[in-house]
C-alpha positions in Angstrom: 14.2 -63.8 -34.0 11.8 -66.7 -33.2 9.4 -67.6 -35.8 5.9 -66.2 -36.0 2.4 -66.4 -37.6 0.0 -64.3 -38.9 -3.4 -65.1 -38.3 -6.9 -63.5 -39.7 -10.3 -64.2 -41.0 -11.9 -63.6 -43.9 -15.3 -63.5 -44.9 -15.8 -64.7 -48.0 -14.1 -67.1 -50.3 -13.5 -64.4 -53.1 -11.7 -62.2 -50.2 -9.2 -65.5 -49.1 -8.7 -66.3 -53.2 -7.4 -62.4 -52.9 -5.1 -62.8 -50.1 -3.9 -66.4 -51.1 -3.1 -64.6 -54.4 -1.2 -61.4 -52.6 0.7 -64.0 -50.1 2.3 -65.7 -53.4 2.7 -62.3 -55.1 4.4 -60.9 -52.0 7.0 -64.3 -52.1 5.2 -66.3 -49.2 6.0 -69.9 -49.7 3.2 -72.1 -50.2 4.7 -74.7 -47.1 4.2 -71.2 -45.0 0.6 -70.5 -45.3 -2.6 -71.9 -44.0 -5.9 -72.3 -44.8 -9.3 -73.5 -42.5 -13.4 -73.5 -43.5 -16.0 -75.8 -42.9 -16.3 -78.1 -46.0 -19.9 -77.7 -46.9 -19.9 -79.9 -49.9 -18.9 -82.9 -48.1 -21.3 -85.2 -45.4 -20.0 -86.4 -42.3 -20.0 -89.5 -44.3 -16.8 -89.3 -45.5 -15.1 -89.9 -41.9 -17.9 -92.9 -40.9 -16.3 -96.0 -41.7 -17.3 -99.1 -40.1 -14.6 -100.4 -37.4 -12.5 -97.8 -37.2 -12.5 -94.5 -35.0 -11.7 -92.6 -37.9 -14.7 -90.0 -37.0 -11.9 -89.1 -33.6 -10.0 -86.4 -35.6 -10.3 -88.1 -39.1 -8.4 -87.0 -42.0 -8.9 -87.5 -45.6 -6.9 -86.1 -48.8 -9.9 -87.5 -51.1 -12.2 -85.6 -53.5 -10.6 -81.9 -51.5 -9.6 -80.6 -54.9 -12.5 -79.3 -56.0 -13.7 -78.0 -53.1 -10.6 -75.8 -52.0 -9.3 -74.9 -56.1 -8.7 -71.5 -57.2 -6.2 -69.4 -55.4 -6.6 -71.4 -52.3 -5.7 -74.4 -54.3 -2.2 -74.2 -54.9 -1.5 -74.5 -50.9 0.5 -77.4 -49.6 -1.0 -80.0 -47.9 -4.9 -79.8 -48.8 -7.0 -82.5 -46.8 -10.4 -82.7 -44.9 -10.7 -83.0 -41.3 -13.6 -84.4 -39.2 -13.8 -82.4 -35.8 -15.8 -83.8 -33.3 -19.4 -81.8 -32.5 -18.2 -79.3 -35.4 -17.9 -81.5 -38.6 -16.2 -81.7 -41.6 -13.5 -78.9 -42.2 -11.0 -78.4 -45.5 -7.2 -77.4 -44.4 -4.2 -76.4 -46.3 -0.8 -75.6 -45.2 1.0 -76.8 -42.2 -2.4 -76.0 -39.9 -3.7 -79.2 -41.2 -0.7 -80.8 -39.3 -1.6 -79.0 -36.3 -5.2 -80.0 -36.2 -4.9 -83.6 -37.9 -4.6 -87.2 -35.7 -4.1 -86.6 -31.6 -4.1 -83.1 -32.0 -7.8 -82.5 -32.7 -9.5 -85.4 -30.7 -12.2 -85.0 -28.4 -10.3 -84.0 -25.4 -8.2 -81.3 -27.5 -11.2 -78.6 -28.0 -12.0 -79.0 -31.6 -10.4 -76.3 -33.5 -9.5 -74.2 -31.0 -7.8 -76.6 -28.4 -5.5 -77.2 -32.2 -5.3 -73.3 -32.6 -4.0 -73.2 -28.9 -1.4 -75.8 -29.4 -0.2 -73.3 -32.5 0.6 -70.4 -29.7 -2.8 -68.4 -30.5 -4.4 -67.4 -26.9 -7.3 -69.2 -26.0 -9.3 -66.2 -26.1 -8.4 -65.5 -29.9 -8.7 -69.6 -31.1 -12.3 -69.4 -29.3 -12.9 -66.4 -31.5 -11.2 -68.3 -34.5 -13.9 -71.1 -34.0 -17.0 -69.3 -33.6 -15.8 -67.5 -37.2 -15.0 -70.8 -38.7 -18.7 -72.0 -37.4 -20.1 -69.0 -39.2 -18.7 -70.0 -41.9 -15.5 -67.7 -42.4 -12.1 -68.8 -43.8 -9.0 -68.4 -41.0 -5.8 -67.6 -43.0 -2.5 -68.0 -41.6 1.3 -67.4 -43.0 4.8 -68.1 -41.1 6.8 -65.4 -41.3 10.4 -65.4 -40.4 11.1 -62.2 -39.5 9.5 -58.6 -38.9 9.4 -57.1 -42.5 7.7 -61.1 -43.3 4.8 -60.0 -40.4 4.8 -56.2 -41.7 4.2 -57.5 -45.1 1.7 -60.2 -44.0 -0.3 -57.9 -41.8 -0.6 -55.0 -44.4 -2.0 -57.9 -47.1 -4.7 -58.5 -44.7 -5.4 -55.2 -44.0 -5.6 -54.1 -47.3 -8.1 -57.2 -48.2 -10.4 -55.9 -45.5 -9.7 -59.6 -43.8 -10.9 -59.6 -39.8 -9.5 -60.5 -36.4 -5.6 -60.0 -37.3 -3.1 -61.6 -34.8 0.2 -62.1 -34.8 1.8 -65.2 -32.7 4.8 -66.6 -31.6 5.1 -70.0 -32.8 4.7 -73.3 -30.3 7.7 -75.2 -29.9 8.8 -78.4 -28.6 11.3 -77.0 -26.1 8.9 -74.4 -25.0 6.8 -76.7 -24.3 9.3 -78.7 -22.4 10.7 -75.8 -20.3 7.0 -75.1 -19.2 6.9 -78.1 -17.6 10.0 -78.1 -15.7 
């Protein structure tokens, strides 16, 4: 079985503390899940730097600890992004690998042209955006079979999280055969 994700929203930062806390109850490794909100804490400053481009898709592991802690905190790969017309966003998990560098320039989308690169349909990373805007938290875990998605999608349920989806993970020879 190919690999899939688990997507979902939630609404508050006490309700993705909850499910980051049931993911690593339930087993989920913390290289498997994902986190995304907008960093309010930080200015655009950060990604600003005189010379560079760095504002094009700029990432930054510096002064994130504080902002994402708590349950959220023990997720792999904690850094902040700048997204073009959107701002400065905090990412965990391999989603910040997805949306870091090339993937998130201008010409990407934002967050959604990322999201769409990760298999979600356009129509749900649109949604996914205009949540994150509102300032919701998108959750995701790779799961590796179907009990994994069973277990994934009944942890968001039962946190009252929004918008689940389930998708089949991007690859590179996907990719490839699409264009042949």
């Amino acid at each position: 079985m190919s690999k899939k994700s688990v997507f979902c929203i939630a609404t508050s930062r006490a309700q993705a503390d909850q499910i980051a806390d049931q993911l690593k109850a339930a087993n989920f490794s913390n290289n498997d899940i994902s986190a995304l909100f907008a960093d309010k804490e930080t200015s655009h400053d950060f990604a600003h730097e005189k010379n560079t481009k760095a504002p094009e898709g700029a990432v930054t592991g510096a002064g994130t600890g504080g902002i994402i802690g708590g349950a959220l905190g023990w997720i792999a790969g904690i850094g902040a992004l700048a997204i073009p017309g959107l701002g400065p966003f905090i990412a965990a998990g391999p989603i910040m690998a997805a949306l870091s560098g090339a993937a998130i320039g201008a010409a990407a989308g934002g967050i959604a042209g990322g999201l769409i690169g990760m298999g979600i349909p356009e129509i749900e990373a649109k949604r996914y955006e205009g949540k994150l805007q509102e300032g919701n938290i998108l959750i995701s875990v790779h799961t590796e079979n179907g009990e994994e998605i069973t277990r994934a999608k009944d942890i968001f349920t039962h946190a009252g999280a929004e918008d689940i989806c389930t998708t089949s993970e991007a690859t590179t020879p996907e990719v490839a055969d699409r264009r042949a």
